[in-house]
DRENZAPA-321310 format. One record per residue (C-alpha): x, y, z; residue in three letters. Coordinates in steps of 0.2 Angstrom, whole numbers, plus 5000, padded with zeros to 4 digits. Layout:
<recs>
<rec east="X" north="Y" up="Z" resn="ALA"/>
...
</recs>
This chain:
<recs>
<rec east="4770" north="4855" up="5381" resn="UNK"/>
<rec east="4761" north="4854" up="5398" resn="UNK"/>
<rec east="4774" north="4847" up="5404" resn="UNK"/>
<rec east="4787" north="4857" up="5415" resn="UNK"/>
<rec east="4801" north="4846" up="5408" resn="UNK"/>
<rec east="4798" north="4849" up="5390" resn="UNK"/>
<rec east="4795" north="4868" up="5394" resn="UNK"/>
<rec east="4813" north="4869" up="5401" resn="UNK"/>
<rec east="4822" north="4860" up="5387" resn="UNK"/>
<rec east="4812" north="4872" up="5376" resn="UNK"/>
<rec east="4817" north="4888" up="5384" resn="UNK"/>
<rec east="4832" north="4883" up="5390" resn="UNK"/>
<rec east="4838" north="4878" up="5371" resn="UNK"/>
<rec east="4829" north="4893" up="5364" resn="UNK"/>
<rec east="4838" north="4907" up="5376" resn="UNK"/>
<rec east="4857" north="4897" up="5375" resn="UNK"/>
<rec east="4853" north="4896" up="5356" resn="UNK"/>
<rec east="4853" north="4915" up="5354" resn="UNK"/>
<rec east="4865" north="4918" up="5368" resn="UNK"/>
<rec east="4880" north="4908" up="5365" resn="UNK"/>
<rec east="4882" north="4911" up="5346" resn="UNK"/>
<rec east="4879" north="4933" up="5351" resn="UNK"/>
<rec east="4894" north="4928" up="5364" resn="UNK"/>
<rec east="4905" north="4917" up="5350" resn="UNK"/>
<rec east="4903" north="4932" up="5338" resn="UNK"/>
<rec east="4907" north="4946" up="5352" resn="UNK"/>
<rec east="4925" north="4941" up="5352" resn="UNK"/>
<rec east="4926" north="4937" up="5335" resn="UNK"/>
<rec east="4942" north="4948" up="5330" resn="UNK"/>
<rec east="4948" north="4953" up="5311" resn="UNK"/>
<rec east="4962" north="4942" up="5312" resn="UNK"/>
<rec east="4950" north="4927" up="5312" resn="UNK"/>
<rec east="4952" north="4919" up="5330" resn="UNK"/>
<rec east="4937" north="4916" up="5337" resn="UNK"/>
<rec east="4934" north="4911" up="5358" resn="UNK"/>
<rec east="4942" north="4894" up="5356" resn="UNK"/>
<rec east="4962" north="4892" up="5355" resn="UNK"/>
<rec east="4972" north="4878" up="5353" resn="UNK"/>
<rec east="4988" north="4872" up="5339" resn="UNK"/>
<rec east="4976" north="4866" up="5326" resn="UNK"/>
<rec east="4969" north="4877" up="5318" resn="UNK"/>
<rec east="4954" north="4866" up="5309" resn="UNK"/>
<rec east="4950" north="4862" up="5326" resn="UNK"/>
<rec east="4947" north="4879" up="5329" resn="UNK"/>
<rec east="4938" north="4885" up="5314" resn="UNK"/>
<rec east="4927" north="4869" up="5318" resn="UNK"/>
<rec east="4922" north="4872" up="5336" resn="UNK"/>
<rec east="4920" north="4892" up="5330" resn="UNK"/>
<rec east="4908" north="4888" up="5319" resn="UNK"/>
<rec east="4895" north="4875" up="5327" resn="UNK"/>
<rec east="4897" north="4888" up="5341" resn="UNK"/>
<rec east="4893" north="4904" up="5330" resn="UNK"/>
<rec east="4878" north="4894" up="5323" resn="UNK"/>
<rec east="4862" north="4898" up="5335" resn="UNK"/>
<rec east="4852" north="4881" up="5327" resn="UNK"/>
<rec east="4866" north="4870" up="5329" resn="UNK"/>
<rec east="4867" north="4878" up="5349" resn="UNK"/>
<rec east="4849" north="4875" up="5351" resn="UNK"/>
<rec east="4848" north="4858" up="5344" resn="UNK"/>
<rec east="4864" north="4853" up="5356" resn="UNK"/>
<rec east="4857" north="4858" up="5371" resn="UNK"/>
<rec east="4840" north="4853" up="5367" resn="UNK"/>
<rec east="4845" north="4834" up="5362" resn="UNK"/>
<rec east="4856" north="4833" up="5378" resn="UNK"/>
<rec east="4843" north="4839" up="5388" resn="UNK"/>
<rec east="4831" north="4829" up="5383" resn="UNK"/>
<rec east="4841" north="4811" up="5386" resn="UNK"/>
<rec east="4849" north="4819" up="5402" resn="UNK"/>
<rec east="4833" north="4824" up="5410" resn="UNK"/>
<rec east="4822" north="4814" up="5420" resn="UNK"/>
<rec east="4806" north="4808" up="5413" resn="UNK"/>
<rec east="4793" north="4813" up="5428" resn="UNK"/>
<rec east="4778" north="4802" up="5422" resn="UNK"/>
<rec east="4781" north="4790" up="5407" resn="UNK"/>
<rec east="4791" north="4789" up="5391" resn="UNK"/>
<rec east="4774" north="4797" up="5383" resn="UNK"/>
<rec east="4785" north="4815" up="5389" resn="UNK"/>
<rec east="4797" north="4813" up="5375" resn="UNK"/>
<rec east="4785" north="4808" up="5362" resn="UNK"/>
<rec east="4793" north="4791" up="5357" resn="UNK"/>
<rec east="4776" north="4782" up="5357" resn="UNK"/>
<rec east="4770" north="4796" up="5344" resn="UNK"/>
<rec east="4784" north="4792" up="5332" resn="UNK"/>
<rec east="4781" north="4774" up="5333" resn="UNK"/>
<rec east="4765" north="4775" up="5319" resn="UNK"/>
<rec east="4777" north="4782" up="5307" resn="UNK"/>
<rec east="4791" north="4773" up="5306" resn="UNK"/>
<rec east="4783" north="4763" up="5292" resn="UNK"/>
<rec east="4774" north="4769" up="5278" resn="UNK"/>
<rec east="4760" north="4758" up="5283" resn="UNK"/>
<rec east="4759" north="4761" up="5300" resn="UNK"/>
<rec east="4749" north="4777" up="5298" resn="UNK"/>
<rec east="4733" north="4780" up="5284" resn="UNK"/>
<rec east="4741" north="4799" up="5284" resn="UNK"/>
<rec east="4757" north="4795" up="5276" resn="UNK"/>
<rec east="4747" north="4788" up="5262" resn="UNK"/>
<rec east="4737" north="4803" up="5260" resn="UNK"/>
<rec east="4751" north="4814" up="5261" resn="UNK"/>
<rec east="4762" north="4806" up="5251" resn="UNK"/>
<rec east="4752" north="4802" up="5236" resn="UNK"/>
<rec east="4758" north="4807" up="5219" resn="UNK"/>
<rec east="4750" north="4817" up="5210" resn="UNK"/>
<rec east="4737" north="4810" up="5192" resn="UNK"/>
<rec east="4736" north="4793" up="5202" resn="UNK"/>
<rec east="4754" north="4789" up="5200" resn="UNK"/>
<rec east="4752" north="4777" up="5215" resn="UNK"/>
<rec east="4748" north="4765" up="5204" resn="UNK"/>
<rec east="4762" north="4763" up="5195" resn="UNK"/>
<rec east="4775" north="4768" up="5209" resn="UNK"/>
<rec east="4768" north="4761" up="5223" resn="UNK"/>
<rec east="4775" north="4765" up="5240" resn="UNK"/>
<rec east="4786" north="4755" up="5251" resn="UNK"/>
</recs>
């Protein structure tokens, strides 16, 4: 998070998360028509919702930030590199550790 990139993908997702559902749900009247308008009325009731939802808002903006954004120094900004180790169970001694079963049940249902 030192970097001024991932800062304004955070805040930027954080702030348009709570916004944009608080705006959907403003001009939510009784007769069940939300901001968006058009002949189908699943469509509607679909874009309403994802809209109305603040996670689904944040994760938007945050996941089209992140692959629309330059990367200033490396690819180590987004993290990829991190995520490598744990790809595979192996690739990591932690994932043993954490995902051991319990009474030594590793034996007999290995991982893999």
């Amino acid at each position: 998070m030192n970097s001024m990139r991932n800062l304004i993908i955070t805040g930027l997702s954080l702030f348009l998360g709570i916004s944009v559902p608080r705006f959907f749900n403003e001009y939510w009247n009784p007769s069940h028509h939300g901001l968006v308008h058009t002949n189908a009325g699943w469509f509607n009731a679909f874009l309403n919702t994802i809209f109305s939802s603040p996670p689904m808002v944040g994760l938007i903006v945050a996941v089209f930030l992140d692959n629309t954004l330059e990367v200033e120094k490396s690819k180590k900004d987004r993290g990829m590199p991190w995520w490598v180790k744990f790809r595979t169970f192996r690739g990591d001694n932690r994932n043993e550790e954490f995902y051991h079963l319990p009474f030594n049940l590793n034996r007999f249902f290995p991982p893999t």
